[in-house]
PASEBA-1860 file (N, C-alpha, C; in nm, 3 decimals):
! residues 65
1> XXXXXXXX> -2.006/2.055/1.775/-1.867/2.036/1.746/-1.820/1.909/1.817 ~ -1.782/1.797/1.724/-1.714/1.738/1.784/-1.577/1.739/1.892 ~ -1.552/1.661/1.985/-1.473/1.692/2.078/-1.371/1.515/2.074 ~ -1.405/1.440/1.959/-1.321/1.325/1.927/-1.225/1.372/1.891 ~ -1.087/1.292/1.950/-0.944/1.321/1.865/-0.908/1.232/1.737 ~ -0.879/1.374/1.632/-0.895/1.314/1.460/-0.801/1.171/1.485 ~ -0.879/1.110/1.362/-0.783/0.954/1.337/-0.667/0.981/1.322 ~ -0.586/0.887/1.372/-0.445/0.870/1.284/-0.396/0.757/1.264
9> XXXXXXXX> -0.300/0.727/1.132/-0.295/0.682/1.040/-0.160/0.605/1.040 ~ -0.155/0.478/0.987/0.005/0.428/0.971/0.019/0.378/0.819 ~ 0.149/0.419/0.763/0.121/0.393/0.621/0.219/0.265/0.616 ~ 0.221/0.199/0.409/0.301/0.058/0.423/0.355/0.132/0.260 ~ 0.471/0.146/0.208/0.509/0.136/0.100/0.524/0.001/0.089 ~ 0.510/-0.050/-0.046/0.543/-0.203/-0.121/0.558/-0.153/-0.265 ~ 0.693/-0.236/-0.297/0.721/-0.230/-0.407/0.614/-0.374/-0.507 ~ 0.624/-0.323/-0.618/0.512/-0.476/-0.650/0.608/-0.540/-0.677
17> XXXXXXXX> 0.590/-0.721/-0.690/0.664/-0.783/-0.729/0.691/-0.800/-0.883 ~ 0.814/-0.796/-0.882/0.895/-0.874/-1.058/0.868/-0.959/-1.083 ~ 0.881/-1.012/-1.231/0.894/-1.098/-1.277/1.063/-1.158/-1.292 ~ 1.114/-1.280/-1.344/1.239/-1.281/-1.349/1.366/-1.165/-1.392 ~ 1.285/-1.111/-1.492/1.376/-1.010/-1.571/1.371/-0.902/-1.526 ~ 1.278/-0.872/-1.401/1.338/-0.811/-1.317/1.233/-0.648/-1.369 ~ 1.205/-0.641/-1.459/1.153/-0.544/-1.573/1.026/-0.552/-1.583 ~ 0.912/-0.630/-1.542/0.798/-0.623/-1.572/0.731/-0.674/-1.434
25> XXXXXXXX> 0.618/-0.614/-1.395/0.584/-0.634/-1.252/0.478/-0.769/-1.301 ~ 0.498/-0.842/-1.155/0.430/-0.964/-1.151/0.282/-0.928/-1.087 ~ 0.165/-1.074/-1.091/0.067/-1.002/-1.034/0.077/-0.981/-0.861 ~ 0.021/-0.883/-0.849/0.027/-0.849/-0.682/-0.044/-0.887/-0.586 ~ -0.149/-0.931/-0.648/-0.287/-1.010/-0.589/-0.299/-1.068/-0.421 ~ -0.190/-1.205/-0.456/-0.140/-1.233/-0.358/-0.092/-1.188/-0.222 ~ -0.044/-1.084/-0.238/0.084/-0.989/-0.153/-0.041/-0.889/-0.107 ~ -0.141/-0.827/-0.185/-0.213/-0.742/-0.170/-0.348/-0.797/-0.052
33> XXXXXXXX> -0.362/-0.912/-0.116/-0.471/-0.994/0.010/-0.419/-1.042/0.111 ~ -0.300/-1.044/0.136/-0.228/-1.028/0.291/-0.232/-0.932/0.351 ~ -0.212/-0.841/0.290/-0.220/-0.694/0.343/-0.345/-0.623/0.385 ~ -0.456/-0.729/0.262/-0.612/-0.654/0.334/-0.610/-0.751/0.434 ~ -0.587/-0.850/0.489/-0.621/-0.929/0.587/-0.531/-0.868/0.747 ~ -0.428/-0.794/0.745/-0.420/-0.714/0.829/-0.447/-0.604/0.824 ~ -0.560/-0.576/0.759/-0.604/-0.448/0.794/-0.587/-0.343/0.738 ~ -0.453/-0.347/0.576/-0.407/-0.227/0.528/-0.540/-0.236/0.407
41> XXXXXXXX> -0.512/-0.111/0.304/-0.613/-0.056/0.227/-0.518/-0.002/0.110 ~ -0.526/-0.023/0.006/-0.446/0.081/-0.100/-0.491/0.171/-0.100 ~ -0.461/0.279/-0.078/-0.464/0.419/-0.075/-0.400/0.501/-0.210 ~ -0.282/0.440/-0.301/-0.217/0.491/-0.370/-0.166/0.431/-0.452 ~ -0.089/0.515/-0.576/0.039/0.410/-0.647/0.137/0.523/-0.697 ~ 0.294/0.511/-0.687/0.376/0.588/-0.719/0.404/0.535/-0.835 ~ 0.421/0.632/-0.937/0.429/0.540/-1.054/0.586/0.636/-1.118 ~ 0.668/0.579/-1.213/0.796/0.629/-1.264/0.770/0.699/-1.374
49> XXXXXXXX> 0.859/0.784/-1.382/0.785/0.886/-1.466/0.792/0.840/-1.605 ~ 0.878/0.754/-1.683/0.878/0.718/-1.766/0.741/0.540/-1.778 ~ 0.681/0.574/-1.658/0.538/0.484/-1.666/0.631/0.351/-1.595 ~ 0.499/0.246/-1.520/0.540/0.162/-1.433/0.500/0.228/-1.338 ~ 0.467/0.119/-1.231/0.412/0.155/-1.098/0.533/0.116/-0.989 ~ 0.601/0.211/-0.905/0.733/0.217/-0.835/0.685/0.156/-0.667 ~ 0.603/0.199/-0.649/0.493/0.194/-0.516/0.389/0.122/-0.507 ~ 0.323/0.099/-0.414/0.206/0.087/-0.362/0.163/0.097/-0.226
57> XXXXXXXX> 0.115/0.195/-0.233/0.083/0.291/-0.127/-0.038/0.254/-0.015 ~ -0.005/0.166/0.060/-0.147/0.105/0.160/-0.162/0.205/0.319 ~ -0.288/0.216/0.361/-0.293/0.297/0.489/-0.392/0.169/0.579 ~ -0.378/0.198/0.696/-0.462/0.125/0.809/-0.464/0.238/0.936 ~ -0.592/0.218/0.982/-0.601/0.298/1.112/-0.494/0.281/1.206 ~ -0.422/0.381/1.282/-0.374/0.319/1.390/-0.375/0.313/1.530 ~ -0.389/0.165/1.574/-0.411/0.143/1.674/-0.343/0.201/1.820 ~ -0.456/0.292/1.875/-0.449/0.265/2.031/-0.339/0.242/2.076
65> X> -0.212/0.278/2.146/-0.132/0.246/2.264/-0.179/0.213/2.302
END
Protein backbone atom coordinates (compact mmCIF):
# COMPACT_ATOMS: atom_id res chain seq x y z
CA UNK A 1 0.00 0.00 0.00
CA UNK A 2 1.12 3.03 -0.93
CA UNK A 3 1.70 5.68 1.78
CA UNK A 4 2.16 8.82 -1.06
CA UNK A 5 -0.32 11.70 -0.65
CA UNK A 6 -2.86 11.48 -3.84
CA UNK A 7 -2.06 14.30 -6.50
CA UNK A 8 -3.78 17.38 -6.56
CA UNK A 9 -4.91 19.28 -9.17
CA UNK A 10 -5.49 23.04 -10.37
CA UNK A 11 -7.94 23.60 -13.10
CA UNK A 12 -8.10 26.69 -16.07
CA UNK A 13 -11.59 27.33 -17.74
CA UNK A 14 -11.02 29.27 -21.27
CA UNK A 15 -13.50 30.36 -23.29
CA UNK A 16 -12.24 29.79 -27.08
CA UNK A 17 -11.73 32.69 -29.01
CA UNK A 18 -14.38 34.51 -31.59
CA UNK A 19 -14.28 35.49 -34.56
CA UNK A 20 -15.57 39.17 -35.29
CA UNK A 21 -19.22 38.28 -35.29
CA UNK A 22 -18.74 37.20 -32.26
CA UNK A 23 -20.74 33.74 -33.33
CA UNK A 24 -18.25 31.42 -34.61
CA UNK A 25 -15.13 30.32 -32.61
CA UNK A 26 -11.73 31.25 -33.95
CA UNK A 27 -8.77 28.80 -34.10
CA UNK A 28 -7.45 28.15 -30.54
CA UNK A 29 -4.18 26.79 -31.42
CA UNK A 30 -2.38 29.65 -30.40
CA UNK A 31 -3.93 30.29 -26.89
CA UNK A 32 -3.81 26.46 -26.42
CA UNK A 33 0.18 26.22 -26.95
CA UNK A 34 0.60 28.79 -24.28
CA UNK A 35 -1.13 26.94 -22.04
CA UNK A 36 0.81 23.61 -22.85
CA UNK A 37 3.94 25.59 -22.32
CA UNK A 38 2.90 26.28 -18.72
CA UNK A 39 2.16 23.19 -18.01
CA UNK A 40 -1.79 23.00 -18.48
CA UNK A 41 -3.35 19.86 -20.49
CA UNK A 42 -6.97 19.83 -21.97
CA UNK A 43 -8.73 17.71 -19.99
CA UNK A 44 -12.24 18.75 -21.37
CA UNK A 45 -14.80 20.80 -23.42
CA UNK A 46 -18.18 22.26 -22.22
CA UNK A 47 -20.10 22.43 -25.05
CA UNK A 48 -23.91 24.44 -25.37
CA UNK A 49 -26.53 22.49 -25.64
CA UNK A 50 -27.77 23.74 -28.73
CA UNK A 51 -23.87 22.63 -30.02
CA UNK A 52 -20.65 24.94 -29.87
CA UNK A 53 -17.97 24.51 -27.53
CA UNK A 54 -18.66 27.10 -24.29
CA UNK A 55 -15.34 25.86 -22.43
CA UNK A 56 -12.21 24.49 -22.47
CA UNK A 57 -11.38 22.69 -19.76
CA UNK A 58 -7.33 22.46 -19.02
CA UNK A 59 -5.77 20.70 -15.69
CA UNK A 60 -1.96 20.92 -14.45
CA UNK A 61 -0.47 19.28 -11.42
CA UNK A 62 -0.31 21.39 -8.50
CA UNK A 63 2.57 22.61 -7.26
CA UNK A 64 4.09 22.17 -3.82
CA UNK A 65 3.74 25.15 -1.27
Amino acid sequence: MSTEAPRRWEYRAVEPPTELTKRESANPETRMTELGREGWRLVETVSYDGGGTKFLIFERPLEDE
